[in-house]
VEXDREN-2710 file (C-alpha; in Angstrom, 1 decimal):
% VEXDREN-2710
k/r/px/py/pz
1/UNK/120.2/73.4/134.8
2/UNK/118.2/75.7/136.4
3/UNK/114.9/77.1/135.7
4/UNK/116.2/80.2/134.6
5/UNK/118.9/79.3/132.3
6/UNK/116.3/76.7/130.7
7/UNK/113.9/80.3/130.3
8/UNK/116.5/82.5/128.8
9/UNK/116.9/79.8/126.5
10/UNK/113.9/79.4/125.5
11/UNK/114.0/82.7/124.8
12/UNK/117.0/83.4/122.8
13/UNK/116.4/80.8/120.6
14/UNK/113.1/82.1/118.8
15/UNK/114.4/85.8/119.2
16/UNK/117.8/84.8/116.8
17/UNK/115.6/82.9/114.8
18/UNK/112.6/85.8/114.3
19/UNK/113.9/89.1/115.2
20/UNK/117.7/89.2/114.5
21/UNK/117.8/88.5/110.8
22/UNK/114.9/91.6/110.6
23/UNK/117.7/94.0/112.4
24/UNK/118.8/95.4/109.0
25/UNK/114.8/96.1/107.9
26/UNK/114.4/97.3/111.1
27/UNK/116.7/99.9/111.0
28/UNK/116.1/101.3/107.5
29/UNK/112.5/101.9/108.3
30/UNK/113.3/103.7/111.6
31/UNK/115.9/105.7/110.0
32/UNK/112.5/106.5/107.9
33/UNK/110.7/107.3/110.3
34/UNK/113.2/109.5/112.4
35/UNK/115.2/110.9/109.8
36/UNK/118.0/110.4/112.5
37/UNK/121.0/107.6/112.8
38/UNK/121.0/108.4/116.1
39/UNK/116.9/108.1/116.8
40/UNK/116.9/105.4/114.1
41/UNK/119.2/103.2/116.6
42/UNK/117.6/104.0/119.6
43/UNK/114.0/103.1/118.3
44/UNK/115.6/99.5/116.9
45/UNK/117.2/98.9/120.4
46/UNK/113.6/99.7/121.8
47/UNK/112.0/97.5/119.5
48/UNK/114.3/94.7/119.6
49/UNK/114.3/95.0/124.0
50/UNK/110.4/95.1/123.6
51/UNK/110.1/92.2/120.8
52/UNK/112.8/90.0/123.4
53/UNK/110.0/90.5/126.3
54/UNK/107.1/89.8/124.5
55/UNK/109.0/86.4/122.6
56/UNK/107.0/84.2/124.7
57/UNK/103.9/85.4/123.1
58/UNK/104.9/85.3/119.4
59/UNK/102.5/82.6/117.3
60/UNK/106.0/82.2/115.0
61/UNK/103.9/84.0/112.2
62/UNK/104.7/87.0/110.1
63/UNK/107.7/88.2/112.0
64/UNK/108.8/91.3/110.2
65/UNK/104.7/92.7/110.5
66/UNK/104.8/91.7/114.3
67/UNK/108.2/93.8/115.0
68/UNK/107.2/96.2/112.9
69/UNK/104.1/97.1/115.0
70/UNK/106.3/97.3/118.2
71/UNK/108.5/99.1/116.6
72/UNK/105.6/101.5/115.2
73/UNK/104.1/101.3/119.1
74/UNK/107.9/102.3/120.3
75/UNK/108.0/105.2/118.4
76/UNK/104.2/106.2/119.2
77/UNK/105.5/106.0/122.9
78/UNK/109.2/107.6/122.2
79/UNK/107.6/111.1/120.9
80/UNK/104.8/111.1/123.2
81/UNK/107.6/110.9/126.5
82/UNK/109.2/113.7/124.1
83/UNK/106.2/115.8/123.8
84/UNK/103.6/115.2/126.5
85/UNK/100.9/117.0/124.7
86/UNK/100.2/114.0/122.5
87/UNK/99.5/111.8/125.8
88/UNK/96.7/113.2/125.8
89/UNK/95.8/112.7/122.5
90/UNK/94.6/109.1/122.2
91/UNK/93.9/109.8/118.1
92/UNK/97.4/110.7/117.5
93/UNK/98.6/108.5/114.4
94/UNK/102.0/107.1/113.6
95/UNK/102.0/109.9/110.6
96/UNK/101.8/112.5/112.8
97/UNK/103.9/110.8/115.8
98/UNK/106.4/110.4/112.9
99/UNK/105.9/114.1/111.5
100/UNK/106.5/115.4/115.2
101/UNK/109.4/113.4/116.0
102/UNK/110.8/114.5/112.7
103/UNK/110.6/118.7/113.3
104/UNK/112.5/117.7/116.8
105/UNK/115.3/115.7/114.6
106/UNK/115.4/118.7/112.0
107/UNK/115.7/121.3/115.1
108/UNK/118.9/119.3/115.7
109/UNK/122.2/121.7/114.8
110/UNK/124.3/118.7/115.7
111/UNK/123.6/116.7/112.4
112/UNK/125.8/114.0/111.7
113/UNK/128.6/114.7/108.7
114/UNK/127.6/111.2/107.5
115/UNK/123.6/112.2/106.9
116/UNK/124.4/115.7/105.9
117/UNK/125.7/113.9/102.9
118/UNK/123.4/110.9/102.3
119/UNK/120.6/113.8/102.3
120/UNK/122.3/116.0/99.9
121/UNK/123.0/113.3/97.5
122/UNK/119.5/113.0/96.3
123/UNK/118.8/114.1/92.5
124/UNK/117.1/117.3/92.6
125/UNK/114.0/116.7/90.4
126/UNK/112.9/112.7/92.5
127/UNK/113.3/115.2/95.8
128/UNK/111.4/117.5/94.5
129/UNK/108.5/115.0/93.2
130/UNK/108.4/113.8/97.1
131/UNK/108.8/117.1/98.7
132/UNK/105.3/117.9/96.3
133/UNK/103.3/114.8/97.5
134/UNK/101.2/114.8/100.2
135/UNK/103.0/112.9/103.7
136/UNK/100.5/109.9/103.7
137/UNK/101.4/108.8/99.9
138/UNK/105.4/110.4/100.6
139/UNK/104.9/107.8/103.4
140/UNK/103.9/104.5/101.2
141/UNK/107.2/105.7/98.8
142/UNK/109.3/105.4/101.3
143/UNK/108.0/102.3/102.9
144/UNK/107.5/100.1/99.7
145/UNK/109.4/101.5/97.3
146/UNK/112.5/102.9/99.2
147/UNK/112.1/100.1/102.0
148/UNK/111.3/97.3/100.1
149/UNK/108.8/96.6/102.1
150/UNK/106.2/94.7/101.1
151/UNK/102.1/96.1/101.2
152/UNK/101.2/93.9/103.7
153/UNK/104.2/94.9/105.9
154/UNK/103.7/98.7/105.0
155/UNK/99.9/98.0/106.2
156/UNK/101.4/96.9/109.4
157/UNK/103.4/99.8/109.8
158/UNK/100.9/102.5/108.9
159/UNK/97.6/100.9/110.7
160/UNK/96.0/100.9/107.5
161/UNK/94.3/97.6/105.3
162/UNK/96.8/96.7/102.2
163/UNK/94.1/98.5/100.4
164/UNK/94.8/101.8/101.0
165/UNK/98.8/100.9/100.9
166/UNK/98.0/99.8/97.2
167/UNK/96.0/103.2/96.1
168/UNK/98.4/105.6/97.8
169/UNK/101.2/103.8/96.2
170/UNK/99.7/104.4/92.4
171/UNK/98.4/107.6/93.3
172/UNK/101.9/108.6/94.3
173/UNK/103.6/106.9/91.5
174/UNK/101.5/108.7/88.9
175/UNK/102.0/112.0/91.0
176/UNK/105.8/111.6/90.8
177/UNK/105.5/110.7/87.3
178/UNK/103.7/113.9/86.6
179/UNK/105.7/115.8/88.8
180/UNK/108.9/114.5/86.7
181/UNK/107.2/115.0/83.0
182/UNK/106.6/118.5/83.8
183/UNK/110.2/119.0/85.3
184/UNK/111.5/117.5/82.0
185/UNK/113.3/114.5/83.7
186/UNK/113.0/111.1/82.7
187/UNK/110.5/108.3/83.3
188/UNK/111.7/104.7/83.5
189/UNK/115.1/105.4/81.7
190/UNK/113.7/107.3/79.6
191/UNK/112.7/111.3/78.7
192/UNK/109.8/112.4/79.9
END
């Protein structure tokens, strides 16, 4: 066996062991992110060609927070190819990396049947709660709640500690809860 067949081994075994049972989270959060099937694939491909590279260097701990950070580092680097303004801005967060790449994917008249669906069958009153929050706590929604991610993976994903994750999520939560009281919706199953 030769030296490279014994390296490509090496590698494939710890990537089908780390990163391909992740694909499915990995693709609902970049389909968060983008707002896009077709973006959303694209970023996972990234991710996953990137994660396959670096599998060498991967302690074995706390896979889903280590892809999730290339995958947030992919997207940082996808919109700033896209919009070479933001390579000079060394500040520019994944909110507003994510923010940008979203006006580009709304700008898009192409839309696929399949999401012009999905994104009209939201209720009316829960979209209109998110619509009224601000993007960072809109943000930890989707991620935890939506996602299922957990706050130490959402962390991850944002740059942020677990703290901030937690008090964005209950300031959201009680925002929404507000927001729905006051539309005359229901609460937790039951009228507001």
């Amino acid at each position: 066996m030769s030296n490279h067949e014994c390296d490509e081994r090496e590698l494939k075994e710890p990537f089908n062991h780390y990163v391909v049972p992740e694909i499915q989270v990995l693709y609902r959060v970049a389909r968060s992110i983008t707002r896009n099937a077709t973006n959303a694939e694209a970023l996972v491909q990234d991710t996953m060609l990137r994660a396959y590279r670096a599998i060498g260097r991967f302690d074995g701990q706390h896979p889903r927070a280590w892809l999730l950070t290339i995958m947030r580092n992919a997207q940082i680097d996808r919109v700033r190819r896209k919009r070479p303004e933001l390579m000079r801005d060394p500040d520019a967060t994944m909110h507003r990396v994510a923010s940008e790449d979203r006006v580009a994917s709304e700008d898009n008249d192409n839309a696929d049947p399949e999401e012009q669906v999905l994104d009209q069958g939201h209720d009316a009153a829960t979209e209109s709660a998110l619509e009224a929050l601000a993007k960072k706590f809109r943000t930890v929604i989707e991620l935890v709640d939506v996602q299922a991610l957990s706050y130490q993976e959402a962390a991850d994903v944002l740059g942020v500690p677990t703290s901030t994750i937690m008090s964005r999520l209950h300031r959201a939560r009680t925002r929404i809860r507000k927001h729905l009281e006051q539309y005359g919706g229901c609460v937790n199953g039951r009228p507001a």
